[in-house]
VEXNULO-154243 format. One line per 4 residues: their letters; for each residue y, x, z of N, C-alpha, C, CB. Coordinates in steps of 0.2 Angstrom, whole numbers, padded with zeros to 4 digits, always signed. Glycine has a CB too. Layout:
# residues N
a = Y,X,Z,Y,X,Z,Y,X,Z,Y,X,Z | ...
END
This chain:
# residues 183
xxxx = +0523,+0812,+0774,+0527,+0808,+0770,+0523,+0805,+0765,+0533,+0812,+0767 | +0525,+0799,+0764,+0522,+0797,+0760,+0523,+0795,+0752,+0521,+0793,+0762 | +0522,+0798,+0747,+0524,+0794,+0741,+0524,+0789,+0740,+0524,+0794,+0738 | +0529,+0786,+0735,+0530,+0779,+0734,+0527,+0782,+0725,+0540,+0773,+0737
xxxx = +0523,+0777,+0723,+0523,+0775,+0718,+0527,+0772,+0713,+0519,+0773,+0718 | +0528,+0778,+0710,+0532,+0773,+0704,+0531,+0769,+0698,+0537,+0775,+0701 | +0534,+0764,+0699,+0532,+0759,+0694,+0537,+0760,+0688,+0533,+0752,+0698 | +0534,+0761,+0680,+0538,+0758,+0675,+0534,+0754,+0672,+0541,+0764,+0670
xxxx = +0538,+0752,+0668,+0536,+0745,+0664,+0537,+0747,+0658,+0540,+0738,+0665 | +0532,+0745,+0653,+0532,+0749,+0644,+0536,+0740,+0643,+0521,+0752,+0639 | +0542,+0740,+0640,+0546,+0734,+0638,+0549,+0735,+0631,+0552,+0732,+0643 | +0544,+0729,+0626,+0542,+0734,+0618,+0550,+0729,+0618,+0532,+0732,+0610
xxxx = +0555,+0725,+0622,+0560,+0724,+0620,+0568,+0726,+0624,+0560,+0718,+0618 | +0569,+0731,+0618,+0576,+0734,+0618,+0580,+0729,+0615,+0577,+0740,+0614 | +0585,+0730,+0621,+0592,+0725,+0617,+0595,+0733,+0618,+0598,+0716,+0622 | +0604,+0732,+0610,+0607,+0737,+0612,+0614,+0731,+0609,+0605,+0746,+0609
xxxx = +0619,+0734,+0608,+0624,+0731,+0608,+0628,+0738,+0600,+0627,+0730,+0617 | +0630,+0732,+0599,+0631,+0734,+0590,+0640,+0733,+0589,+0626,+0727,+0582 | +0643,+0741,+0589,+0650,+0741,+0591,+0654,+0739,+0586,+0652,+0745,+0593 | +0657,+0736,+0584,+0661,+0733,+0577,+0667,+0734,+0577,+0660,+0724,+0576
xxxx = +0670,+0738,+0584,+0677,+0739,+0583,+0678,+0745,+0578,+0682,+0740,+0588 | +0675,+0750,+0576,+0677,+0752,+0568,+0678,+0749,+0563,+0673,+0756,+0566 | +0674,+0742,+0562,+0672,+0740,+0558,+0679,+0736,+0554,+0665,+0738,+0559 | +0680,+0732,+0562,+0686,+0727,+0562,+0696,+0732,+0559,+0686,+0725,+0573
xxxx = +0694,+0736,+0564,+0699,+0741,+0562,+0700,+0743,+0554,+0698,+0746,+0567 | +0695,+0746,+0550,+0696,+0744,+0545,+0696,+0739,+0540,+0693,+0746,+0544 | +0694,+0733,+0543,+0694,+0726,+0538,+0702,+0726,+0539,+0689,+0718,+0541 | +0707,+0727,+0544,+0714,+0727,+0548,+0718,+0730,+0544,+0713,+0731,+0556
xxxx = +0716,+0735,+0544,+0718,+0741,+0539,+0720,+0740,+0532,+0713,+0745,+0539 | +0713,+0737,+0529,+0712,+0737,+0521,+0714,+0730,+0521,+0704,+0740,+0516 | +0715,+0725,+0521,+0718,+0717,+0520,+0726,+0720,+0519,+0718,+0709,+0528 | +0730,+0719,+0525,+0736,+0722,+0522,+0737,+0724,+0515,+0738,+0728,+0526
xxxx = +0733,+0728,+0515,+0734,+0734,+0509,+0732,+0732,+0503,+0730,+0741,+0511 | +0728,+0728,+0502,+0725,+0722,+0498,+0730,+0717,+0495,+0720,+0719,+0502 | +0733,+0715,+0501,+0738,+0708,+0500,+0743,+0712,+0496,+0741,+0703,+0508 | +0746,+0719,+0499,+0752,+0722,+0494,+0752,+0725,+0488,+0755,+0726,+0497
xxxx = +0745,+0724,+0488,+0745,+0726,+0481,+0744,+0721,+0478,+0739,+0731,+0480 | +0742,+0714,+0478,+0740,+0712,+0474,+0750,+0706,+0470,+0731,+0708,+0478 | +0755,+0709,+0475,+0763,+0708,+0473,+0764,+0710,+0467,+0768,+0711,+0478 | +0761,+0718,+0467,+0764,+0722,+0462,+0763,+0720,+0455,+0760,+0730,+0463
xxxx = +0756,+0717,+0453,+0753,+0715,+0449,+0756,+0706,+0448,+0745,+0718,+0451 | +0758,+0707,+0441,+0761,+0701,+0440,+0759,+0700,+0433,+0769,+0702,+0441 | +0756,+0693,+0431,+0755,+0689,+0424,+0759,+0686,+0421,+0750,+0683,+0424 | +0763,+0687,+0418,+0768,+0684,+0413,+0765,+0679,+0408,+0771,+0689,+0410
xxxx = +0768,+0675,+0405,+0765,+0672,+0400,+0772,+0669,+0396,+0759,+0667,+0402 | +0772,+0669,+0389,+0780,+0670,+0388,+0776,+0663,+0383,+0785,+0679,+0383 | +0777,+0658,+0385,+0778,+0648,+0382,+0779,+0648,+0377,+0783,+0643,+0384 | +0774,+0645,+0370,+0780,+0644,+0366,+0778,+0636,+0363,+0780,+0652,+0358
xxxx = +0781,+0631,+0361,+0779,+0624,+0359,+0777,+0623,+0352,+0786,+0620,+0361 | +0773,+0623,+0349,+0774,+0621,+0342,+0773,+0616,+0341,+0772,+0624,+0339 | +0775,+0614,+0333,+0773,+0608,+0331,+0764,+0607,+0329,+0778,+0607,+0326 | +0764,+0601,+0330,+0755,+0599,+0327,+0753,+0602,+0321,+0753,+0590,+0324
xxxx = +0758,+0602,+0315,+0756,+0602,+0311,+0756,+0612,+0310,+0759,+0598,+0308 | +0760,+0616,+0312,+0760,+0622,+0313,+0752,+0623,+0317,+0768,+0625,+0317 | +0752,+0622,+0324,+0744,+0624,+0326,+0739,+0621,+0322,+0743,+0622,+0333 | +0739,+0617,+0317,+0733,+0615,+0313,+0734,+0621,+0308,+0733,+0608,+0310
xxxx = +0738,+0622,+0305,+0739,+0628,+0299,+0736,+0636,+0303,+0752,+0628,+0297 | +0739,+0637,+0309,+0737,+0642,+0311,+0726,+0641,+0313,+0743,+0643,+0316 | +0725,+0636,+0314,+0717,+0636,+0315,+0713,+0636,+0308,+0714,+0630,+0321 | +0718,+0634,+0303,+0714,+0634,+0296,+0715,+0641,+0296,+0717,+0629,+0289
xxxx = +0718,+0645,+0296,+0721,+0650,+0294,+0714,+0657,+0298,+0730,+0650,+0296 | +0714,+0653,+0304,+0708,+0656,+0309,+0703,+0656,+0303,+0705,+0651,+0317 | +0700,+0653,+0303,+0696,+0649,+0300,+0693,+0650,+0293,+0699,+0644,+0301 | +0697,+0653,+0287,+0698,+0655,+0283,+0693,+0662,+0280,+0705,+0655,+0285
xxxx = +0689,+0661,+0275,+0683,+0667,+0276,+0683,+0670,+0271,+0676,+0664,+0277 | +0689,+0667,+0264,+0689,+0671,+0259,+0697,+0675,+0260,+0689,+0667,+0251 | +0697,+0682,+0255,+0701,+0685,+0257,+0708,+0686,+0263,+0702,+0685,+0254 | +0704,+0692,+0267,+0707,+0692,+0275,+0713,+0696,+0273,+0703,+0696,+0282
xxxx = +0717,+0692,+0276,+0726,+0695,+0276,+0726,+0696,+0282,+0733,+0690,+0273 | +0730,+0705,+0284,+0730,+0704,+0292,+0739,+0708,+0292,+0722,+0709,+0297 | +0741,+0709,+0295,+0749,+0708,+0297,+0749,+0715,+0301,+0752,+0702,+0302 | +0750,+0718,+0300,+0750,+0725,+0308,+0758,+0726,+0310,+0747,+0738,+0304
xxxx = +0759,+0728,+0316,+0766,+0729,+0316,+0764,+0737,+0322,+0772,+0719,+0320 | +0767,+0741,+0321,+0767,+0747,+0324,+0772,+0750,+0327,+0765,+0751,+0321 | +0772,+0750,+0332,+0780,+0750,+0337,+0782,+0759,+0339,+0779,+0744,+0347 | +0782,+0762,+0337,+0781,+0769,+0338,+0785,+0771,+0343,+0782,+0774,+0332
xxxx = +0789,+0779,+0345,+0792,+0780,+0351,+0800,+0776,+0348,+0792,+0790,+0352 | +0801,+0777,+0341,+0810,+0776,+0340,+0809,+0770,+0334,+0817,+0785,+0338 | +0805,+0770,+0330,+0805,+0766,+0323,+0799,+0761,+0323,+0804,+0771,+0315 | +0800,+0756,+0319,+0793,+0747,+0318,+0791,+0753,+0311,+0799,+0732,+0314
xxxx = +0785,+0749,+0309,+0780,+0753,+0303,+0776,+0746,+0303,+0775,+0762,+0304 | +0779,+0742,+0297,+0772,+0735,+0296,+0771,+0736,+0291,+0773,+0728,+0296 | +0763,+0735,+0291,+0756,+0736,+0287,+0755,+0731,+0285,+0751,+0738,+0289 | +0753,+0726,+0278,+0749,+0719,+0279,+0745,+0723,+0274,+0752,+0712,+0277
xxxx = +0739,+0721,+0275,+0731,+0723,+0274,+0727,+0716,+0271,+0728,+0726,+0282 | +0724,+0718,+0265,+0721,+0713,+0261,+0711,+0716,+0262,+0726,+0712,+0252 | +0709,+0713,+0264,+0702,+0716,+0265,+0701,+0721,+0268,+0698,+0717,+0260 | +0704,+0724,+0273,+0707,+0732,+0275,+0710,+0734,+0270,+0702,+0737,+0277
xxxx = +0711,+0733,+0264,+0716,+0736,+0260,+0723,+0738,+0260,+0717,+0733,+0257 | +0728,+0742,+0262,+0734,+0742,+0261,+0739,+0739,+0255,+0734,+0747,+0262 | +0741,+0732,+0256,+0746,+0730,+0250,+0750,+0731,+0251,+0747,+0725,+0247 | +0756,+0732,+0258,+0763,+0732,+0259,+0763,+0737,+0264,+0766,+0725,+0260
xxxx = +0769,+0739,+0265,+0771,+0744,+0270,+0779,+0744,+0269,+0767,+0751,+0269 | +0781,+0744,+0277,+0787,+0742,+0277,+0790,+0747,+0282,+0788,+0735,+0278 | +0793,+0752,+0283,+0797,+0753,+0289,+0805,+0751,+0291,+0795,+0759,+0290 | +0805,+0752,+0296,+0810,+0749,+0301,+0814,+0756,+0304,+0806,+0745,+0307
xxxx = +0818,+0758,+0301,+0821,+0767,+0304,+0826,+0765,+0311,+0827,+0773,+0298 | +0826,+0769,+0314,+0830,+0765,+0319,+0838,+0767,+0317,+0828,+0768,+0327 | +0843,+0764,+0324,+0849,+0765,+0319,+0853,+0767,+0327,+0853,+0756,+0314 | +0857,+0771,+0326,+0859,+0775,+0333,+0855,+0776,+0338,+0863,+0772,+0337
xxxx = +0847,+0781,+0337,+0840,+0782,+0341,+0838,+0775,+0345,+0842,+0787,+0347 | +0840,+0772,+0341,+0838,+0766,+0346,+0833,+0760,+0339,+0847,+0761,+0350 | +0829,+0756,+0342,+0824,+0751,+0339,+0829,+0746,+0336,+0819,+0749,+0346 | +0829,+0744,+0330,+0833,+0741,+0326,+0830,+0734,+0326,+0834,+0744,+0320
xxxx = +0832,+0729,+0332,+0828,+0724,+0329,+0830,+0717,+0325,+0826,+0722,+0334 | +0835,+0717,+0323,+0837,+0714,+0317,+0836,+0715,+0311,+0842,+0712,+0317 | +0835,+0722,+0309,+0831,+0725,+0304,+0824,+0722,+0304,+0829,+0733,+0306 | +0820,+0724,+0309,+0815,+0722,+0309,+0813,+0713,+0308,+0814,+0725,+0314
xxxx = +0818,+0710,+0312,+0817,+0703,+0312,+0819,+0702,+0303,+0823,+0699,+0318 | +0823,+0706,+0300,+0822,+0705,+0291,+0818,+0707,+0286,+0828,+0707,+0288 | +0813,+0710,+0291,+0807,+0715,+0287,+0802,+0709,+0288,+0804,+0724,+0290 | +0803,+0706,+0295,+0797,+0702,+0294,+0798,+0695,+0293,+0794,+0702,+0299
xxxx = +0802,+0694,+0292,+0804,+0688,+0288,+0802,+0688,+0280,+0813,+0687,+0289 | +0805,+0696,+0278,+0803,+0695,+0270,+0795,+0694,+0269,+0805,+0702,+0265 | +0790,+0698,+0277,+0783,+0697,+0275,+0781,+0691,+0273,+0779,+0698,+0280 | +0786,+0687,+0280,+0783,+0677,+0279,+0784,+0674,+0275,+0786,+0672,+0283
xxxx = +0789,+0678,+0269,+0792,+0673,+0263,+0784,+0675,+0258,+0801,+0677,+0259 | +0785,+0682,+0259,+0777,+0682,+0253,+0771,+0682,+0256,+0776,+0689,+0248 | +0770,+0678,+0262,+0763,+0677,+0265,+0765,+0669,+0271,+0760,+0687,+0270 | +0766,+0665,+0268,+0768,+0660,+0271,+0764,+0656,+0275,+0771,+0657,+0268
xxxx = +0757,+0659,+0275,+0752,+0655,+0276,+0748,+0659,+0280,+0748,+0652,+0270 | +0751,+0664,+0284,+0749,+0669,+0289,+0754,+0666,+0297,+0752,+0678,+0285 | +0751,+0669,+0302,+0755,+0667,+0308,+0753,+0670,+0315,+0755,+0661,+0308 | +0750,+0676,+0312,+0748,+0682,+0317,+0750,+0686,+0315,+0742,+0685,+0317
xxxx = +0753,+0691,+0320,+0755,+0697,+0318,+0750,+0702,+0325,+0765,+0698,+0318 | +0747,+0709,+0323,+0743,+0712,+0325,+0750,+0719,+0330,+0737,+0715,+0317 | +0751,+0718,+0335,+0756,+0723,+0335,+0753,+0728,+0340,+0764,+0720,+0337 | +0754,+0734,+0339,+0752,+0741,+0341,+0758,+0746,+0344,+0750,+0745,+0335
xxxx = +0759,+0744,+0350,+0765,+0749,+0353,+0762,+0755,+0356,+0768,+0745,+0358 | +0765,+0762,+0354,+0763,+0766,+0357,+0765,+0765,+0364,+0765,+0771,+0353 | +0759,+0769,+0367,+0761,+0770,+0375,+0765,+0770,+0380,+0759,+0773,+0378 | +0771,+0775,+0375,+0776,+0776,+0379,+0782,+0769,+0378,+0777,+0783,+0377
xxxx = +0782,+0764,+0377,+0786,+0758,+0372,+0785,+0756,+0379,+0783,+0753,+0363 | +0792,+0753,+0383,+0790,+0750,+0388,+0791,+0742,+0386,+0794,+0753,+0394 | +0789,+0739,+0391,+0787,+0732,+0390,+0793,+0727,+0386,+0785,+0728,+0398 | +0799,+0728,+0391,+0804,+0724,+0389,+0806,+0726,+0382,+0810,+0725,+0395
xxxx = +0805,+0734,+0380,+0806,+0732,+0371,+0800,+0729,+0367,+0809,+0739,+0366 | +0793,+0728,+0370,+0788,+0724,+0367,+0790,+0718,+0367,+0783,+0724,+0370 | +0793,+0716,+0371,+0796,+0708,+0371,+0801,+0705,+0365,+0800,+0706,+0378 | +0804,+0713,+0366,+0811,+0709,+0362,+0807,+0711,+0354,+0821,+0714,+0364
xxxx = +0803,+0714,+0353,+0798,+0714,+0348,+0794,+0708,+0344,+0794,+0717,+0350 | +0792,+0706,+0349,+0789,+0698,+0347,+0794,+0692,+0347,+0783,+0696,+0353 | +0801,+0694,+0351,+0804,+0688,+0348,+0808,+0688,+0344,+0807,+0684,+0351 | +0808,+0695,+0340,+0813,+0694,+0333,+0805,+0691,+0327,+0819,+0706,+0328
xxxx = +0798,+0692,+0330,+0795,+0689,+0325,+0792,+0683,+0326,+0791,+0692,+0323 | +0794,+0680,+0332,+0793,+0673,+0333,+0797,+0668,+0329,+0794,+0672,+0340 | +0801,+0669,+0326,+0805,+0663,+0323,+0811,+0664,+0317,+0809,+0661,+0329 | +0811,+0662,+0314,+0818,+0664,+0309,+0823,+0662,+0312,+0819,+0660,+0302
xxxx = +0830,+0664,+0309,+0836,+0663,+0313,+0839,+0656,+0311,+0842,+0670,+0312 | +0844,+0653,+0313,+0848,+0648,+0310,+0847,+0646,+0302,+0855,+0650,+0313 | +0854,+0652,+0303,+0856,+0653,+0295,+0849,+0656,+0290,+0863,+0657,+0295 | +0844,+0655,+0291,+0839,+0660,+0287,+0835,+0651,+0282,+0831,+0666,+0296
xxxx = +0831,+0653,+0278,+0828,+0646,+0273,+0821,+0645,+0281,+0823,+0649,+0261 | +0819,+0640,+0279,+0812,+0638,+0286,+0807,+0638,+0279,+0813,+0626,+0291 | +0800,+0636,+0281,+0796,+0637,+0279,+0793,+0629,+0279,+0793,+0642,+0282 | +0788,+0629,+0275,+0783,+0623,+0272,+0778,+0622,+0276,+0781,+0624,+0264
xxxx = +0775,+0619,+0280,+0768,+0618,+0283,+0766,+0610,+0280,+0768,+0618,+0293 | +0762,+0609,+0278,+0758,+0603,+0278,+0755,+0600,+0283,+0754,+0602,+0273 | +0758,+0595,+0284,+0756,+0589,+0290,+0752,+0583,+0289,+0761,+0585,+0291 | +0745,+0585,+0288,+0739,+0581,+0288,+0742,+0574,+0291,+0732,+0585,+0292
xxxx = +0744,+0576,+0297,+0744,+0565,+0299,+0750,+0563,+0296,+0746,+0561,+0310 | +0756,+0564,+0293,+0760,+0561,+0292,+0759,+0563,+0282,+0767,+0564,+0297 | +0756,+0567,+0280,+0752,+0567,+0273,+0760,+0570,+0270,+0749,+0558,+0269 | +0762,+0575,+0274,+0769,+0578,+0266,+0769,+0584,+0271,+0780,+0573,+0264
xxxx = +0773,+0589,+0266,+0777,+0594,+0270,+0783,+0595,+0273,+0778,+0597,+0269 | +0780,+0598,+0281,+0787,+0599,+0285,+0791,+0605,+0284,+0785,+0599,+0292 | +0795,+0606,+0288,+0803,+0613,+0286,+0798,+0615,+0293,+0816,+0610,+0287 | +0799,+0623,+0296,+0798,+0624,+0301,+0801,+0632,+0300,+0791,+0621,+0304
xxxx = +0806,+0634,+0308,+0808,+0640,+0307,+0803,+0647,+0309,+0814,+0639,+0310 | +0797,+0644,+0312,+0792,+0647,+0315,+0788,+0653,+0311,+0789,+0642,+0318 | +0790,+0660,+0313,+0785,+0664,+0307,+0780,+0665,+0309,+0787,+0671,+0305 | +0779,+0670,+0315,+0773,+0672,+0319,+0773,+0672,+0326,+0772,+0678,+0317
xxxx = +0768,+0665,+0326,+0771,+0663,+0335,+0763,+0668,+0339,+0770,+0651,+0336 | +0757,+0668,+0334,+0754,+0672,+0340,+0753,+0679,+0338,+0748,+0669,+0342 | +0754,+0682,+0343,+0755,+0690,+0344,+0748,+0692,+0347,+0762,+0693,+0350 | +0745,+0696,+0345,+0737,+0701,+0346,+0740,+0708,+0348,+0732,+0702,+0338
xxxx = +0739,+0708,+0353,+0740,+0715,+0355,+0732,+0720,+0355,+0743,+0715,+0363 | +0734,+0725,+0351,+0730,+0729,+0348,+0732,+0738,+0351,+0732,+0729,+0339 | +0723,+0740,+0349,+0726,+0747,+0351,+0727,+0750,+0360,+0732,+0747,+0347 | +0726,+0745,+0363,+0729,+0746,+0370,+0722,+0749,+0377,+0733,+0738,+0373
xxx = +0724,+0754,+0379,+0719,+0754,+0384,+0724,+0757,+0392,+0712,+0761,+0382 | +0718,+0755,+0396,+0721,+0753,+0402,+0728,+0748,+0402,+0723,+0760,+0404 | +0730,+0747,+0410,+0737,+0744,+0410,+0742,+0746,+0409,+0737,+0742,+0415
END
């Protein structure tokens, strides 16, 4: 019998084939799960219009490098506690008790009205809600100090293009949320 010689060949090229259905299956997987999450998570932004002459008053007021006046408003578990602060100083302090366990916000809308009367040239308020304060009473928070009521006196802005002063009912239209970590 004869042997046959075998032949191999040294072939320095290898193909192989690179399997991607794990890969697909996971991209499959985590998109869904991606897109439903990203429902949950919602940006709100609550409008507010003002006048020219109010957003000029408020960027002088930015702007402003001799004695810093700052506004705190502190929203605890059941009571408001506002602080206005002259250089970090404490000058005023005001609290807000609640009235039948509950968050008194027309109290509060008359604590911060009295701030606006003796600080009329302010229009930040700094507000600090404890963690547990859920959102919808942060809201209704910032709009007892977004505005005076009807029947309440308006305030004085000067109106650089028209050269006099205007009435406006607007106290503290921008709100700084302080103190907050995480979402």
């Amino acid at each position: 019998m004869r042997r046959k010689k075998l032949i191999t060949r040294n072939d320095t090229e290898a193909t192989f084939e690179l399997d991607l259905a794990p890969m697909l299956a996971l991209m499959v997987t985590l998109i869904p799960i991606m897109l439903l999450a990203t429902s949950f998570v919602k940006v709100r932004v609550i409008g507010t219009v003002l006048p020219q002459a109010v957003q000029e008053a408020i960027q002088q007021d930015k702007q402003k490098l001799s004695k810093t006046i700052t506004i705190d408003l502190q929203m605890n578990k059941d009571d408001f506690k506002i602080i206005v602060k002259e250089d970090e100083k404490e000058i005023l302090q005001k609290m807000v008790p609640p009235t039948d366990g509950k968050w008194d916000y027309d109290a509060l809308h008359s604590a911060l009205y009295d701030v606006k009367k003796q600080f009329p040239d302010k229009y930040t308020v700094n507000l600090y809600p404890a963690q547990s304060v859920p959102y919808s009473e942060v809201v209704h928070a910032i709009d007892a100090a977004r505005e005076a009521k009807k029947t309440e006196d308006t305030f004085s802005v000067f109106d650089k293009e028209k050269q006099k002063n205007i009435q406006t009912r607007i106290m503290f239209p921008e709100v700084s949320f302080s103190g907050l970590i995480g979402g």
